[in-house]
C-alpha positions in Angstrom: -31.6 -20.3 22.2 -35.0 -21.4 22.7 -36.1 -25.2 21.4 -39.5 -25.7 19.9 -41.3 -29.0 19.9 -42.6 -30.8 16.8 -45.7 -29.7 17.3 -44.6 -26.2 17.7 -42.7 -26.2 14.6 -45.9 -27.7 12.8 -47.9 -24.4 14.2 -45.2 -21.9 12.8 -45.5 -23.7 9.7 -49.1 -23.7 9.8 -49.4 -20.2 10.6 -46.7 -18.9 7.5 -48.7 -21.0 4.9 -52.3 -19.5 6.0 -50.3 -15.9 5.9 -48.9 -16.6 2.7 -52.4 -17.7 1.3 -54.0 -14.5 3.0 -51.0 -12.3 1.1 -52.1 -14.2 -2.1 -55.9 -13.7 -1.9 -55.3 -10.2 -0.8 -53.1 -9.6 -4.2 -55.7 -11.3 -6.3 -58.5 -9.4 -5.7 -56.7 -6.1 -5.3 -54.9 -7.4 -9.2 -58.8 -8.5 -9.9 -59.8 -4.4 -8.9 -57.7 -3.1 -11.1 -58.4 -5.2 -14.3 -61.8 -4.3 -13.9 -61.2 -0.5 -13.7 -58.8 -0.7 -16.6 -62.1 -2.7 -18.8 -65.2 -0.1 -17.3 -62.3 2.4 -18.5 -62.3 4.1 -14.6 -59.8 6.8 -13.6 -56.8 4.8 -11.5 -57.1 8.0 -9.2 -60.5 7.4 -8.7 -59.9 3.3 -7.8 -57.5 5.2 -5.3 -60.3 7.1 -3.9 -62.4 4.2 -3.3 -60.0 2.2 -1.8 -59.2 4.4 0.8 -62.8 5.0 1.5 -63.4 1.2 1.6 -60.7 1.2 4.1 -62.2 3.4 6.5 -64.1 1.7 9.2 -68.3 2.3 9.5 -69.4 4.1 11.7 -70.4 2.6 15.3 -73.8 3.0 15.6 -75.0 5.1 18.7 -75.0 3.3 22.5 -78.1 1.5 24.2 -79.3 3.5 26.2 -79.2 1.6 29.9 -82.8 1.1 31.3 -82.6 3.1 35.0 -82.9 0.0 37.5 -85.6 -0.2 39.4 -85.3 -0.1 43.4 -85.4 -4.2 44.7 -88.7 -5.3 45.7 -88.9 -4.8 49.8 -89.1 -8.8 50.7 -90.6 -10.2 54.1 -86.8 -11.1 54.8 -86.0 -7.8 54.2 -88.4 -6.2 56.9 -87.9 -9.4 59.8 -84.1 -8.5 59.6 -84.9 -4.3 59.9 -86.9 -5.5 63.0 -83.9 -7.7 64.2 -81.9 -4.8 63.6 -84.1 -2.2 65.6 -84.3 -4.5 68.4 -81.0 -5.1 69.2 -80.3 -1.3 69.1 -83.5 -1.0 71.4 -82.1 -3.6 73.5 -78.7 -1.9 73.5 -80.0 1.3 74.5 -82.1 -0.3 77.6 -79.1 -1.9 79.2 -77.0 1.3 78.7 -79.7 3.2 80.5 -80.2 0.5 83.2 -76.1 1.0 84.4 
């Protein structure tokens, strides 16, 4: 059996009431619906109708399109360290050829 702190408790409590009041507002408007069908003198099948369309979610509009990324600009950095690079292979190569 689990213990919950005051505060805990407080949450739960918290929680139930804002469901409840949710519940409440939910079955107002949907009471509020049909009251006004019954006075424009609408079909209740048709109210049905609508209410399952309102449910339905909108459709997702279409997906951005991702620009293509560019290649990085070629930096001075960029080119010293290919030369660094080169000339310790070029190095490398000399010593093996001098053995």
């Amino acid at each position: 059996i689990q213990l919950l702190c005051g505060w805990e408790m407080m949450e739960i409590d918290v929680k139930q009431r804002n469901q409840r009041i949710r519940r409440r507002v939910r079955a107002q408007r949907m009471q509020a619906e049909r009251d006004r069908d019954v006075v424009d003198g609408g079909d209740p099948d048709s109210a049905e109708e609508e209410q399952i369309a309102a449910r339905e979610k909108p459709a997702r509009p279409p997906l951005r399109r991702k620009k293509p990324k560019e290649p990085a600009p070629l930096l001075e950095e960029d080119i010293i360290d290919g030369f660094a690079i080169l000339a310790f292979q070029i190095i490398r190569r000399f010593r093996g050829a001098s053995t």
